[in-house]
MOPAC internal coordinates of N, CA, C and O (Angstrom, degrees):
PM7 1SCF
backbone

  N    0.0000 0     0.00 0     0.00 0    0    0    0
  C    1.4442 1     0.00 0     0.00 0    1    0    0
  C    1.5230 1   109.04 1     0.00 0    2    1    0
  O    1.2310 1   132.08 1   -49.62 1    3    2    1
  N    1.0939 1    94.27 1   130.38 1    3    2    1
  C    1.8449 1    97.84 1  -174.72 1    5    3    2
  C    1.6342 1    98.27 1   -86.45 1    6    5    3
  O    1.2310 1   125.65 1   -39.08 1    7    6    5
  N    1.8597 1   106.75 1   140.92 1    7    6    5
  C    1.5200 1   110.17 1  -171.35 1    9    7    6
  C    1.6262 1    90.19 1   -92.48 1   10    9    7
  O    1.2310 1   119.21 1   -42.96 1   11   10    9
  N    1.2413 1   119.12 1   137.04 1   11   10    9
  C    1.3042 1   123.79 1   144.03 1   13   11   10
  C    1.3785 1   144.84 1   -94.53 1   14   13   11
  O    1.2310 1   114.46 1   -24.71 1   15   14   13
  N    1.0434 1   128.10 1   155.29 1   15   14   13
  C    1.5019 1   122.42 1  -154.36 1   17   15   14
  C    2.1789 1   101.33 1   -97.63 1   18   17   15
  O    1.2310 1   124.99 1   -49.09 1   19   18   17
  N    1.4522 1   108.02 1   130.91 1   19   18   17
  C    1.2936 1    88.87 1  -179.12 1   21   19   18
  C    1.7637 1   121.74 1   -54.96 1   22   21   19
  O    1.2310 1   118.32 1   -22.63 1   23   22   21
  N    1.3320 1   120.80 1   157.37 1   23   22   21
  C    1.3050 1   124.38 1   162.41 1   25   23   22
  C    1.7882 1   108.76 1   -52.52 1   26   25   23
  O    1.2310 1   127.38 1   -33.75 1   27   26   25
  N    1.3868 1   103.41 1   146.25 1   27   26   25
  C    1.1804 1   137.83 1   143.77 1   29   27   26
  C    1.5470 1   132.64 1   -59.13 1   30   29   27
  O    1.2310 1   124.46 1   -82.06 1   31   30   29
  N    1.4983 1   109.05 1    97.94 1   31   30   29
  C    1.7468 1   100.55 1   179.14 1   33   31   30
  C    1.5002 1   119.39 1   -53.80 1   34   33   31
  O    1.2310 1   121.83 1   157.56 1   35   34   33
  N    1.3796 1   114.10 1   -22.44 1   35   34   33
  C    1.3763 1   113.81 1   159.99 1   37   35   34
  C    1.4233 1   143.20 1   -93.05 1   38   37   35
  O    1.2310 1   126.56 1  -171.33 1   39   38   37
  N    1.6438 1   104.99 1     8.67 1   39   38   37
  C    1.5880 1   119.68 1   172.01 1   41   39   38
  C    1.0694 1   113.61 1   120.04 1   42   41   39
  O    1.2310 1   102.62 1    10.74 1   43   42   41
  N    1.2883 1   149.46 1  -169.26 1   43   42   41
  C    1.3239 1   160.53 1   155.66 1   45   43   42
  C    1.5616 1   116.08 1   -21.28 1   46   45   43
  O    1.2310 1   117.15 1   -48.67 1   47   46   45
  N    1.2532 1   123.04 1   131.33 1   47   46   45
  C    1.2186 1   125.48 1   166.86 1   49   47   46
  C    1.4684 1   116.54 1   -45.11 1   50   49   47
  O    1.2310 1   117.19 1   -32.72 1   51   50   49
  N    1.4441 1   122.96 1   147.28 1   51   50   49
  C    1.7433 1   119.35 1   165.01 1   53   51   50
  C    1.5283 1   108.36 1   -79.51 1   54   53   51
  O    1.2310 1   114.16 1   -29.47 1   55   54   53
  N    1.2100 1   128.67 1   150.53 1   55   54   53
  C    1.2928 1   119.85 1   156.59 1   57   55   54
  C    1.3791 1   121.50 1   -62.51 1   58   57   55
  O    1.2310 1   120.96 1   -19.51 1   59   58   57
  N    1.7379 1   115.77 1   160.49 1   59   58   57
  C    1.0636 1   118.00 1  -166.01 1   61   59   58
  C    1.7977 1    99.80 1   -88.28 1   62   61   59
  O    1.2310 1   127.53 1   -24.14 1   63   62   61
  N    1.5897 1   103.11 1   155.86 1   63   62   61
  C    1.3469 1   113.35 1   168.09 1   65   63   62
  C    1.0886 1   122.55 1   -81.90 1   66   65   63
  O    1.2310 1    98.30 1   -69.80 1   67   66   65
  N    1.4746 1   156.44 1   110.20 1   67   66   65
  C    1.2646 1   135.99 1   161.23 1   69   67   66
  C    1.5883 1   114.77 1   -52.48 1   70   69   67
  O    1.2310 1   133.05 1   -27.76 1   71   70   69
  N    1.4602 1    92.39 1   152.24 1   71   70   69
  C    1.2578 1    99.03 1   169.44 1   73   71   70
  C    1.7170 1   142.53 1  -115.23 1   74   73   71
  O    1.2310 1   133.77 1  -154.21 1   75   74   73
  N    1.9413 1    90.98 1    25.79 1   75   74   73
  C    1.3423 1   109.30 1  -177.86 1   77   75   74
  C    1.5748 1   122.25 1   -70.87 1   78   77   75
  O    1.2310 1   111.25 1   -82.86 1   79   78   77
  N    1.3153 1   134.08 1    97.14 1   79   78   77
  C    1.5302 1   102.25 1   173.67 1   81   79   78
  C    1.0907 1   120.91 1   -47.58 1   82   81   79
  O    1.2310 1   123.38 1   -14.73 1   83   82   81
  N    1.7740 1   111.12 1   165.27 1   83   82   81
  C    1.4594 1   136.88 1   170.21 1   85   83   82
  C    1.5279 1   103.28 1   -72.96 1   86   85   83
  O    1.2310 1   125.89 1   116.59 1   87   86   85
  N    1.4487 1   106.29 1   -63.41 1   87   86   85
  C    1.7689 1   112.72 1  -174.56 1   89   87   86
  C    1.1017 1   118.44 1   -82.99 1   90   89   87
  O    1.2310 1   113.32 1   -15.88 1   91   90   89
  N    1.5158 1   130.23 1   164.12 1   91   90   89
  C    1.2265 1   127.90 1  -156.68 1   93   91   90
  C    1.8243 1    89.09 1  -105.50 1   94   93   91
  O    1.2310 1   126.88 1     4.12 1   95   94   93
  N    1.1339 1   104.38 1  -175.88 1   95   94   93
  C    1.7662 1   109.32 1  -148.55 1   97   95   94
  C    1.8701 1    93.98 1  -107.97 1   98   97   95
  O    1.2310 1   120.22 1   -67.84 1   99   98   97
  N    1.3409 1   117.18 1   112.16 1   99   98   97
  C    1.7205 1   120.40 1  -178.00 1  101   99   98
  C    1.6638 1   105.34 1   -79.45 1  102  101   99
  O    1.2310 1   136.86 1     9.41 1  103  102  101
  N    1.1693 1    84.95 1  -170.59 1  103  102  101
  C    1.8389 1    86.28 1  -172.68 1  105  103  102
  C    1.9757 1    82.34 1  -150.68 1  106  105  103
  O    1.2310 1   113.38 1   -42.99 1  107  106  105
  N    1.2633 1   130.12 1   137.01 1  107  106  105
  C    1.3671 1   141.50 1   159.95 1  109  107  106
  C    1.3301 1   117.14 1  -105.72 1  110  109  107
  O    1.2310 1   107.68 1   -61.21 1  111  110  109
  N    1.0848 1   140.60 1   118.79 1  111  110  109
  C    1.3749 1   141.95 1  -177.26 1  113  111  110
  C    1.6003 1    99.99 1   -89.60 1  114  113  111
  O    1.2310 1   118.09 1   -71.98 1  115  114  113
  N    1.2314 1   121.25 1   108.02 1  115  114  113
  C    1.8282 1   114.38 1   168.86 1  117  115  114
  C    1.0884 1   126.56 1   -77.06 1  118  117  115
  O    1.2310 1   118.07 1   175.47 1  119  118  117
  N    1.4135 1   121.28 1    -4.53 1  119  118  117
  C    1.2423 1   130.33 1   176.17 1  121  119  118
  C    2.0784 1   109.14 1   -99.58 1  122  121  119
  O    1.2310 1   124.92 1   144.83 1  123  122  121
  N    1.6465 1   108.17 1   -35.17 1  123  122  121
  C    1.1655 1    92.35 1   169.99 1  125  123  122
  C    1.8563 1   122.69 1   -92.81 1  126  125  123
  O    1.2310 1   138.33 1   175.36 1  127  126  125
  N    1.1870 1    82.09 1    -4.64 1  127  126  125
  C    1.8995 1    96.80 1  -173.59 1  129  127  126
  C    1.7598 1   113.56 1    70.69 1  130  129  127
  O    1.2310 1   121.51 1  -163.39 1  131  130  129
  N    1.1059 1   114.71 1    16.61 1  131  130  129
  C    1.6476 1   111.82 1   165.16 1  133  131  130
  C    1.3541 1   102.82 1  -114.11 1  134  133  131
  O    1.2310 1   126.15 1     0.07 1  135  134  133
  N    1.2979 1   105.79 1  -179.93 1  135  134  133
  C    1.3017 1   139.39 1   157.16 1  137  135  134
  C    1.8310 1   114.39 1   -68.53 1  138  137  135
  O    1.2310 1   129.38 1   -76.02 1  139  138  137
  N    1.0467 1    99.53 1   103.98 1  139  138  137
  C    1.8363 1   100.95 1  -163.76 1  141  139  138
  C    2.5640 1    90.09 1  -124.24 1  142  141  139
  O    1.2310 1   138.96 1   -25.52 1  143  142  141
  N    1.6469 1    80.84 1   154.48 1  143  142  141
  C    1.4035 1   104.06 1   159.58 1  145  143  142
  C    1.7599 1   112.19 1   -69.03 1  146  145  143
  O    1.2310 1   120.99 1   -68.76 1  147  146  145
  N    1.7864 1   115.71 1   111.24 1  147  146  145
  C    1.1948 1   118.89 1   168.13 1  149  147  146
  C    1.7985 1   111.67 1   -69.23 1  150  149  147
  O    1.2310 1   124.14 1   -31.28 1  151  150  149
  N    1.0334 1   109.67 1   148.72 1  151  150  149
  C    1.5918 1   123.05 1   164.73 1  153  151  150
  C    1.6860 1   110.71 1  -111.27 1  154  153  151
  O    1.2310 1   114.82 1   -67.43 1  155  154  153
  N    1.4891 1   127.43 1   112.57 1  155  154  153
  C    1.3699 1   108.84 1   172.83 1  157  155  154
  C    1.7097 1   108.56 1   -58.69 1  158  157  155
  O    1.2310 1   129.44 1   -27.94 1  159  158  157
  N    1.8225 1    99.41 1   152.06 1  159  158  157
  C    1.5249 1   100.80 1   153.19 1  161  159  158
  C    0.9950 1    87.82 1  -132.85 1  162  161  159
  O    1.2310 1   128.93 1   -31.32 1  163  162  161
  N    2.2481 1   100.40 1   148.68 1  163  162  161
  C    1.2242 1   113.58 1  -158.81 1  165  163  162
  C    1.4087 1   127.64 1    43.65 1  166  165  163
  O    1.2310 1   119.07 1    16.31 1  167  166  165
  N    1.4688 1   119.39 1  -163.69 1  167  166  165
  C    1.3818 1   122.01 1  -177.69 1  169  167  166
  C    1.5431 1   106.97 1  -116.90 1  170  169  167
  O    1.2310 1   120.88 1  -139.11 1  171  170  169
  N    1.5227 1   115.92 1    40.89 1  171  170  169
  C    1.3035 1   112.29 1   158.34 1  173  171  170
  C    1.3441 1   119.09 1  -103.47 1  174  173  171
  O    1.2310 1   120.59 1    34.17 1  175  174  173
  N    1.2709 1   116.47 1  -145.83 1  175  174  173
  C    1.6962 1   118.60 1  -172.89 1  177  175  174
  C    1.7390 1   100.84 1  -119.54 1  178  177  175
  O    1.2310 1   129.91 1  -134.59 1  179  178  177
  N    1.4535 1    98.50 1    45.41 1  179  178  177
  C    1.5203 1   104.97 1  -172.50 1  181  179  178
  C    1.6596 1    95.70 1  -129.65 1  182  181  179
  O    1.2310 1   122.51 1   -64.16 1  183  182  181
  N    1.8669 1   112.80 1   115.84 1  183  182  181
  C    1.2944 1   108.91 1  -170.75 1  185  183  182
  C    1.4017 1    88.06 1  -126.09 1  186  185  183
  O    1.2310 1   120.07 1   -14.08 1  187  186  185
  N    1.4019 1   117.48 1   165.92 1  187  186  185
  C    1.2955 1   141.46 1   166.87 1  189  187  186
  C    1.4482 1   121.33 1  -105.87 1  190  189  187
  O    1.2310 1   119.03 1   -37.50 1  191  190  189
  N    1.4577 1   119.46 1   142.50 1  191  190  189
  C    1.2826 1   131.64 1  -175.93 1  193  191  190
  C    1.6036 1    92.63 1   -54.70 1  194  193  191
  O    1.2310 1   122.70 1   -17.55 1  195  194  193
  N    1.3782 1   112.44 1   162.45 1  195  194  193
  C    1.5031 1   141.59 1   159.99 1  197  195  194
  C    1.8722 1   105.94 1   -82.62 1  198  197  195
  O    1.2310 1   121.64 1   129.36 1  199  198  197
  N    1.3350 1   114.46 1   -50.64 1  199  198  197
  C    1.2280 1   118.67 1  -154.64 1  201  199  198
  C    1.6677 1   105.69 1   -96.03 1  202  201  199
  O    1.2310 1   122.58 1   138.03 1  203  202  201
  N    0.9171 1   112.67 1   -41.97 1  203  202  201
  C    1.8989 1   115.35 1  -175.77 1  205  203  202
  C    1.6748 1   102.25 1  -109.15 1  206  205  203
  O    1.2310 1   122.52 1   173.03 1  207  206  205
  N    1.4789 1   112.78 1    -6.97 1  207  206  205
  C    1.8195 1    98.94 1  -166.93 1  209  207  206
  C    1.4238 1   138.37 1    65.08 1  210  209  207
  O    1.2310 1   120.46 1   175.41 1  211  210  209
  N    1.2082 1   116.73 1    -4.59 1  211  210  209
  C    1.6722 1   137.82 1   173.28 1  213  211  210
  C    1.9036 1   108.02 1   -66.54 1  214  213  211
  O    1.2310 1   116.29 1   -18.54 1  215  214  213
  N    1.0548 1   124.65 1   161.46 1  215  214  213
  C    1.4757 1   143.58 1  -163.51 1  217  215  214
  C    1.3962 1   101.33 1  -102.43 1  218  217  215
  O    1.2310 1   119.74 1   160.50 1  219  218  217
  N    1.5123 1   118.10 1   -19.50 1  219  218  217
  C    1.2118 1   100.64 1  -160.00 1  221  219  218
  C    1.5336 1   107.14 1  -116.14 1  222  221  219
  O    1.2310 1   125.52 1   -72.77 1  223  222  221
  N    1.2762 1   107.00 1   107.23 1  223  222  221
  C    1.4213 1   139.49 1  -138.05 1  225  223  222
  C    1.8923 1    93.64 1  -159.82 1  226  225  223
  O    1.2310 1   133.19 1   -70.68 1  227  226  225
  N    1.8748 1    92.12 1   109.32 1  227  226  225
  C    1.6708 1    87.74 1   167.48 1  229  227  226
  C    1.7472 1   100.62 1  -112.54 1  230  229  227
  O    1.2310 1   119.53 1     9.01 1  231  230  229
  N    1.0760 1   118.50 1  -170.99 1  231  230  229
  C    1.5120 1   118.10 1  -150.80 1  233  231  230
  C    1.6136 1    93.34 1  -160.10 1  234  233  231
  O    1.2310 1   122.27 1   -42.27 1  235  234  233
  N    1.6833 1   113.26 1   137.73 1  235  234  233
  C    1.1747 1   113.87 1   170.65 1  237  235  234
  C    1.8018 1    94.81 1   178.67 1  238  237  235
  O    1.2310 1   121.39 1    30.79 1  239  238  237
  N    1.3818 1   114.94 1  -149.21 1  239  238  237
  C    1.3913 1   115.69 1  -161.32 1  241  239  238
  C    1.6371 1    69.97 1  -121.91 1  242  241  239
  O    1.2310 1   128.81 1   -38.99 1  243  242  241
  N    1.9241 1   100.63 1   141.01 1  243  242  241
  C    0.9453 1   126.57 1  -170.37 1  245  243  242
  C    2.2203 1   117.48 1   -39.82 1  246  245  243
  O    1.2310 1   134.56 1   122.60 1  247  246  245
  N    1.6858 1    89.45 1   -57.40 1  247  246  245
  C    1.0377 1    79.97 1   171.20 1  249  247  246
  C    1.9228 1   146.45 1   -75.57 1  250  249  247
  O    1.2310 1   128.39 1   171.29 1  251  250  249
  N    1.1635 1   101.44 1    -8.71 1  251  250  249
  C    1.4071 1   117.97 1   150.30 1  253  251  250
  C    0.8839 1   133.37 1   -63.29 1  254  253  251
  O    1.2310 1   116.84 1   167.44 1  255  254  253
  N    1.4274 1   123.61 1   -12.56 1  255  254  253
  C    1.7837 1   132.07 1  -174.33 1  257  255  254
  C    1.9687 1    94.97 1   -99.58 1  258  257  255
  O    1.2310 1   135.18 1   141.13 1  259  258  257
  N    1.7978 1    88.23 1   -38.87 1  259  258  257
  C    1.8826 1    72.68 1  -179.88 1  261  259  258
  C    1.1781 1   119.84 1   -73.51 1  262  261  259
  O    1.2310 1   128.23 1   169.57 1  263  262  261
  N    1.5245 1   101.75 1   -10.43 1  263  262  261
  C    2.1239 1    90.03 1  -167.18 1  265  263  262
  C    1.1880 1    88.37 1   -69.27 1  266  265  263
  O    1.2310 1   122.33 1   110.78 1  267  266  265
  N    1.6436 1   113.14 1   -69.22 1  267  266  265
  C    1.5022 1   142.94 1   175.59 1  269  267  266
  C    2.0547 1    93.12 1     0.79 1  270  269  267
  O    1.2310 1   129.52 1    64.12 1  271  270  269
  N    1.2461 1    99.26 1  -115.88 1  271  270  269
  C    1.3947 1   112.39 1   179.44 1  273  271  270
  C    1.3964 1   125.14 1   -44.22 1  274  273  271
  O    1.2310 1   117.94 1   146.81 1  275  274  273
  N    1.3373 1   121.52 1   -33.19 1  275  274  273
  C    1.2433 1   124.02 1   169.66 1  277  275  274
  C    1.6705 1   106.03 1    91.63 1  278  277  275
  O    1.2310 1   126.09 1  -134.20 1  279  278  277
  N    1.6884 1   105.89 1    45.80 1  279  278  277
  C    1.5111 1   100.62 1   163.03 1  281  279  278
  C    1.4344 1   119.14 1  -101.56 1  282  281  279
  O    1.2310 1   124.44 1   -26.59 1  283  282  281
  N    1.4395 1   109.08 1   153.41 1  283  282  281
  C    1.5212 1   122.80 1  -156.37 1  285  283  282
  C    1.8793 1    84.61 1  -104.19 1  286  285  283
  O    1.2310 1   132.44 1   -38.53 1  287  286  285
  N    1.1596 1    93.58 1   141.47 1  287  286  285
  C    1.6602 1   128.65 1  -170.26 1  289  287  286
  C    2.1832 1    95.33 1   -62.85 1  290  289  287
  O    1.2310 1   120.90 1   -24.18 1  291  290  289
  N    1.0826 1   115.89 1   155.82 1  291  290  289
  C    1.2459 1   109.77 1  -176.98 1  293  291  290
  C    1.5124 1   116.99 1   -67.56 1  294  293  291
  O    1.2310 1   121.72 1   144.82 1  295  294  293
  N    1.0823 1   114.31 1   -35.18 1  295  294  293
  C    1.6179 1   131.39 1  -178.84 1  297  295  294
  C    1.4416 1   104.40 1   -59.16 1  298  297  295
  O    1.2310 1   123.93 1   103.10 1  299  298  297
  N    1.8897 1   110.08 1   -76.90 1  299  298  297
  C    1.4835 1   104.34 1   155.44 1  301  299  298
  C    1.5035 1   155.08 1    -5.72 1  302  301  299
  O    1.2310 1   129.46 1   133.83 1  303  302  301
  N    1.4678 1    99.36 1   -46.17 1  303  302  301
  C    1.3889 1   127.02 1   141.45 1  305  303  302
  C    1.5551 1   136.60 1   -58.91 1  306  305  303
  O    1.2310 1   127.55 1   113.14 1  307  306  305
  N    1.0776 1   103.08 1   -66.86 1  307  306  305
  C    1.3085 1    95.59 1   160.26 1  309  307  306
  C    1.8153 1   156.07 1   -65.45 1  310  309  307
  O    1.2310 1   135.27 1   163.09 1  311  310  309
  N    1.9589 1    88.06 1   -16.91 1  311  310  309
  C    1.3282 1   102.10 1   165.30 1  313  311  310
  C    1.6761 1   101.82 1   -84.68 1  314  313  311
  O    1.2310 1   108.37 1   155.28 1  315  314  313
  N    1.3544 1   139.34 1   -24.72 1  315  314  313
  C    0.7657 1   123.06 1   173.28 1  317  315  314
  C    1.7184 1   129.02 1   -64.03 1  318  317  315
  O    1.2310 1   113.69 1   153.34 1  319  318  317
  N    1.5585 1   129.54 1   -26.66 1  319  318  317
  C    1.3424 1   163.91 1   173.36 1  321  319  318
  C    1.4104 1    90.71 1   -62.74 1  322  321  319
  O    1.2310 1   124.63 1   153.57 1  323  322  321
  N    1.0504 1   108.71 1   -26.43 1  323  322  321
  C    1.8506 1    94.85 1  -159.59 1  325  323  322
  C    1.7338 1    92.87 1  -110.85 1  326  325  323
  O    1.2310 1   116.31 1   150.11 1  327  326  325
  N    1.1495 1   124.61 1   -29.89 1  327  326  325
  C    1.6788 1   137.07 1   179.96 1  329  327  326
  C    1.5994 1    77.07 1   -63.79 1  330  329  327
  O    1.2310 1   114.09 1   102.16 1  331  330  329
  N    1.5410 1   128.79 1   -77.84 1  331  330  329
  C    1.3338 1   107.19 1  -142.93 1  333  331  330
  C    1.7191 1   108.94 1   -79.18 1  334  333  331
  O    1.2310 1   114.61 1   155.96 1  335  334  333
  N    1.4054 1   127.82 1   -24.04 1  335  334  333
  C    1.6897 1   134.17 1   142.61 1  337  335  334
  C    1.4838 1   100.45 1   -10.64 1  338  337  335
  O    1.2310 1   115.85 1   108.79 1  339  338  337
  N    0.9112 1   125.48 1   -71.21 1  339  338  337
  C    1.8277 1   139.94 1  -163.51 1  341  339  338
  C    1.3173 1   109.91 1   -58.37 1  342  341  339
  O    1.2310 1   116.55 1   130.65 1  343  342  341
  N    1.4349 1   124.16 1   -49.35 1  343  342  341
  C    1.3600 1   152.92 1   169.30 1  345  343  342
  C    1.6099 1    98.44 1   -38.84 1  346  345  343
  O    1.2310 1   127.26 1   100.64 1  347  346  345
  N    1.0171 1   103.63 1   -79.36 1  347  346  345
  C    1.5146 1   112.02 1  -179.44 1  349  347  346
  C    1.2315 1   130.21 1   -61.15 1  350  349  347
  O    1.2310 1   120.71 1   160.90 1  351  350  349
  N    1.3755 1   116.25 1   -19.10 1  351  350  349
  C    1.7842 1   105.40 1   170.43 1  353  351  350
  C    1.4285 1    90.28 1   -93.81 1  354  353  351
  O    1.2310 1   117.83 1    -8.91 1  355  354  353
  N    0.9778 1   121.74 1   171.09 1  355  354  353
  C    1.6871 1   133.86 1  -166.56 1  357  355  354
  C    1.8646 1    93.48 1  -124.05 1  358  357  355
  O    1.2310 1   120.10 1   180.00 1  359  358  357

């Protein structure tokens, strides 16, 4: 016998949301200003840089950390290095 679930005074159930992200999870170093590899410490939601060792490390899906902080993509960077290179030799 199949169990059924009682009705809803307000209609049909909603479907459920998953709660998997799409993007994989970044790590921001605020002290080095990139995009760095987190290390957990302990079993909280408190990770440490890879590169300087500091705590202060925020975490999110890549592209939220760049709007967020305002880091420029690696390429970005480098065409820019080379725009102002040009500038300077005459």
């Amino acid at each position: 016998m199949k169990k059924s679930f009682p009705k809803s005074p307000r209609g049909p159930r909603a479907p459920r949301i998953s709660n998997v992200l799409t993007d994989p999870i970044a790590f921001f170093c605020k002290d080095c200003e990139l995009i760095v590899e987190g290390r957990p410490i302990g079993r909280k939601f408190v990770y440490k840089c890879a590169r300087c060792g500091t705590k202060n490390v925020a975490f999110g899906t890549e592209k939220a950390l760049r709007d967020f902080y305002r880091v420029k993509e690696e390429s970005e960077v480098k065409k820019e290095n080379t725009e102002q290179k040009s500038r300077k030799e005459p």
